[in-house]
C-alpha positions in Angstrom: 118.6 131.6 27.9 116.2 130.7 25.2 118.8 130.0 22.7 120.6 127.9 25.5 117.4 125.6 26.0 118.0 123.9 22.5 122.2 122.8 22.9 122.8 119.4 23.3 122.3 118.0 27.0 126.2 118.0 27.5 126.8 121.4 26.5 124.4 122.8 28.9 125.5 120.5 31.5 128.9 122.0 30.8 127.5 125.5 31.8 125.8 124.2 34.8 126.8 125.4 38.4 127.9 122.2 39.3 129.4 121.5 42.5 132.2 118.9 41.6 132.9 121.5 38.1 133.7 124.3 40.7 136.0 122.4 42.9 137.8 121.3 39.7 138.3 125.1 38.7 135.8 125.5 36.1 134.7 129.2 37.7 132.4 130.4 34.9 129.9 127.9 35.9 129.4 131.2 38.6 128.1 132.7 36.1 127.0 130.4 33.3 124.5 128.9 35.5 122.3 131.2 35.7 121.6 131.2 32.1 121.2 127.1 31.5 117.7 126.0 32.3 115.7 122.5 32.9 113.6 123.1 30.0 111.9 125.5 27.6 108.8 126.4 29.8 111.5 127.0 33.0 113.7 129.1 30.7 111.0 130.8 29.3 109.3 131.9 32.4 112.5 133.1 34.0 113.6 135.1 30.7 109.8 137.1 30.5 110.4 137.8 34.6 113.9 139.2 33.6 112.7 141.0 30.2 110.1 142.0 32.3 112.5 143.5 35.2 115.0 145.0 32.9 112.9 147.4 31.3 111.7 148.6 34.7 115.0 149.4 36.5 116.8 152.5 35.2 120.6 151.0 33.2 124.0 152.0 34.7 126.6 150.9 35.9 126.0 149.5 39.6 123.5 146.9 37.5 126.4 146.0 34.6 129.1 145.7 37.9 126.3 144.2 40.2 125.8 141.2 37.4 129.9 141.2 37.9 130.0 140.4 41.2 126.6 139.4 42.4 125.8 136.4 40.2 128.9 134.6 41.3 127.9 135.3 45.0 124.0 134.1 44.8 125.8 130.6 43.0 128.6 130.7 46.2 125.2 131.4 48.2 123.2 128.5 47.0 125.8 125.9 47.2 126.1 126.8 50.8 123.3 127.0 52.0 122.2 124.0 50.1 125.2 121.3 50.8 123.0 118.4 49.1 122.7 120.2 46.0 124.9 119.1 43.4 124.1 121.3 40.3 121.9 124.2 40.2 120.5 125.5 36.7 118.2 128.7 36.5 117.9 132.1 36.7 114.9 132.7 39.5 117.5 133.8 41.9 118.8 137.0 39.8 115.1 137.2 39.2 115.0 138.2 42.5 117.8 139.9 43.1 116.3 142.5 39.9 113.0 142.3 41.5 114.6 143.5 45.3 116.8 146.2 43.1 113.6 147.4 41.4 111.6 147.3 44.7 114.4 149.4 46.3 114.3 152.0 43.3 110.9 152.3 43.7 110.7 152.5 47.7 113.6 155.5 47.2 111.4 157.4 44.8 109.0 157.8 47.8 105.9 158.0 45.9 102.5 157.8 46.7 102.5 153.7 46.4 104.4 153.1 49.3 102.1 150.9 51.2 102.2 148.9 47.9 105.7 148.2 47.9 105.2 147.1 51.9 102.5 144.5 51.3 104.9 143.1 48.0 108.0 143.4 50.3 105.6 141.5 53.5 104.6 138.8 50.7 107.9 138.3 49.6 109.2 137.5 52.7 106.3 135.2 53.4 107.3 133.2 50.6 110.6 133.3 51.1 110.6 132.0 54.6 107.6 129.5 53.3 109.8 128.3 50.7 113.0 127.7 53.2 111.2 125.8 56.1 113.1 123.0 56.8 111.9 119.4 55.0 110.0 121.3 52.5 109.9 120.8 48.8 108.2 123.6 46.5 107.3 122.0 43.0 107.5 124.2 40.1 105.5 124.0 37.4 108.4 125.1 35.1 110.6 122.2 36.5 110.5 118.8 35.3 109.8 115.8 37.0 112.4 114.9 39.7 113.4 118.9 40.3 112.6 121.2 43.4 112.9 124.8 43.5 116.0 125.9 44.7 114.8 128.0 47.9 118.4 128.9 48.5 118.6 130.9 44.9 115.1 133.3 46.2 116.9 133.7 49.4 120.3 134.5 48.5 118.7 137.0 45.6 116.7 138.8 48.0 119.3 139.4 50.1 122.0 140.4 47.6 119.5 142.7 46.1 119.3 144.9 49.4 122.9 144.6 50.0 123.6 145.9 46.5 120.9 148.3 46.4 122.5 149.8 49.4 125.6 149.7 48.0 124.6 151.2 44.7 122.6 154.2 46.6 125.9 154.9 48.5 128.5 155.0 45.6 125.6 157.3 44.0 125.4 159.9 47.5 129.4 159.9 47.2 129.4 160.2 43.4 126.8 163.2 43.4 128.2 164.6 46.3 124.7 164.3 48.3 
């Protein structure tokens, strides 16, 4: 993402998730998107939440298959429930949808921090339903001038985090024979 920050404007443009592009056939935008930013301080605050994230949550593969099939879903997600949106560039939503994976690993392990991971879980829903309300526009101080967060991204990564922590946790009962 970092590396992707310094192309020329076109380039990243031509990784964008961009509505029109997607239409047209141009399907690795589904994932591409997620890794072209508005700017240095937007990709750099996305890529220390992910570093950050990556080292917590244990490797295997339900996270290698889940970047598979759920990155295209949270950009299908966005563009749905954001019809005005023409092209969506960022990473906060798989932010998210790590964050809800790790929170789920950590709720299973049923340790002594659970009312911990109730209060992030209660503020995480706070802001998520703060950021949605209809008519508003959360400025980021990542973004430049001109771009709002993209509620739709937090939302749909939340979501597709539980569904694919659940999915993950079932495949592993089957798997182990639990």
């Amino acid at each position: 993402m970092l590396v992707l920050v310094v192309l020329p404007p076109a380039w990243q443009a031509a990784l964008a998730l961009d509505r029109g592009a997607l239409a047209a056939g141009q399907w690795w935008r589904l994932w591409s998107g997620h890794a072209v930013h508005y700017g240095l301080a937007h990709a750099a605050v996305n890529a220390a939440a992910l570093a950050a994230l990556l080292a917590w949550l244990r490797p295997g593969g339900c996270l290698a298959l889940g970047s598979l099939v759920c990155l295209p879903l949270l950009g299908f997600a966005v563009l749905w429930l954001e019809p005005a949106l023409l092209q969506y560039r960022g990473a906060s939503g798989v932010v998210v949808w790590l964050g809800t994976l790790a929170w789920w690993q950590a709720w299973q392990a049923r340790g002594a921090g659970r009312g911990w991971l109730l209060l992030l879980a209660t503020v995480l829903v706070a802001k998520l339903v703060w950021e949605s309300w209809p008519g508003r526009v959360v400025p980021s101080g990542s973004l430049p001038e001109g771009v709002s967060l993209a509620w739709s991204a937090h939302l749909a990564g939340a979501v597709l985090g539980l569904g694919w922590a659940a999915v993950c946790r079932l495949v592993s009962k089957k798997t182990l024979g639990r």
